[in-house]
N, C-alpha and C positions, 0 to 999 in steps of 0.2 A: 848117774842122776836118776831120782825116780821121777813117774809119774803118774798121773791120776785126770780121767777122762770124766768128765760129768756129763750128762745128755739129760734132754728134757723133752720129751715126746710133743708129739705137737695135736693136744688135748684141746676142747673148745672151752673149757672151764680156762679162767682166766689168762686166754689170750690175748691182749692188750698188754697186761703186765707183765715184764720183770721179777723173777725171783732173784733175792740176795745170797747170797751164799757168802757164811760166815765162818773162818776158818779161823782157831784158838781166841774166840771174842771179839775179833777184829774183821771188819768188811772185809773181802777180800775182791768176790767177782759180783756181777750181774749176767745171768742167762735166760734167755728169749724165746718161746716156745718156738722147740726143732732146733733147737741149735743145740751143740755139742762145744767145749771148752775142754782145752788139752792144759793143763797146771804141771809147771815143772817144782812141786814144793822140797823142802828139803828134807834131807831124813830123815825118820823120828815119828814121835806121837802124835796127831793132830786131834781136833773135837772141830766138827763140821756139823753146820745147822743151816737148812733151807730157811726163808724168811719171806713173806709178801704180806705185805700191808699187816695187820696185827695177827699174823698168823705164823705162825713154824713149826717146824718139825720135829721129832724126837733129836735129839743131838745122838750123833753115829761117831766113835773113837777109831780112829785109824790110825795104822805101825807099818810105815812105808821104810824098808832097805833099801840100801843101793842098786839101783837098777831094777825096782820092783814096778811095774806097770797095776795100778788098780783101775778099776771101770765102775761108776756111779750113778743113777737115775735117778732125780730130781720127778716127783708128780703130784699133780693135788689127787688126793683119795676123793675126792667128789665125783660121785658116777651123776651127777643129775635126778635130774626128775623119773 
């Protein structure tokens, strides 16, 4: 089985909200800043796009084998003022 670890540092830029995380078009998770989610998806191609309120991400393509572990970081690029 593979899987794939997403973390979201725990930034001051939109900590209140929820990021979407949208795997092949379809909703999949929500993660909270500092939280980490462990996805057991299945093998093969994916297209993964962070999402919060009208904003996202570049879409990132991923090719998970059997028993392939990947690790991903979810951040807003806003350094502030």
């Amino acid at each position: 089985m593979s899987r794939l670890v997403v973390t979201r540092p725990r930034q001051d830029c939109d900590m209140l909200r929820q990021y979407r995380l949208i795997a092949d078009d379809e909703f999949a998770y929500s993660i909270r800043r500092g939280q980490s989610i462990d996805i057991d998806p299945p093998r093969g191609r994916h297209c993964l796009v962070a999402a919060i309120d009208w904003g996202r991400s570049t879409s990132i393509t991923i090719e998970l084998s059997q028993g392939q572990q990947l690790r991903l970081e979810v951040s807003s690029n806003d350094k502030g003022w």
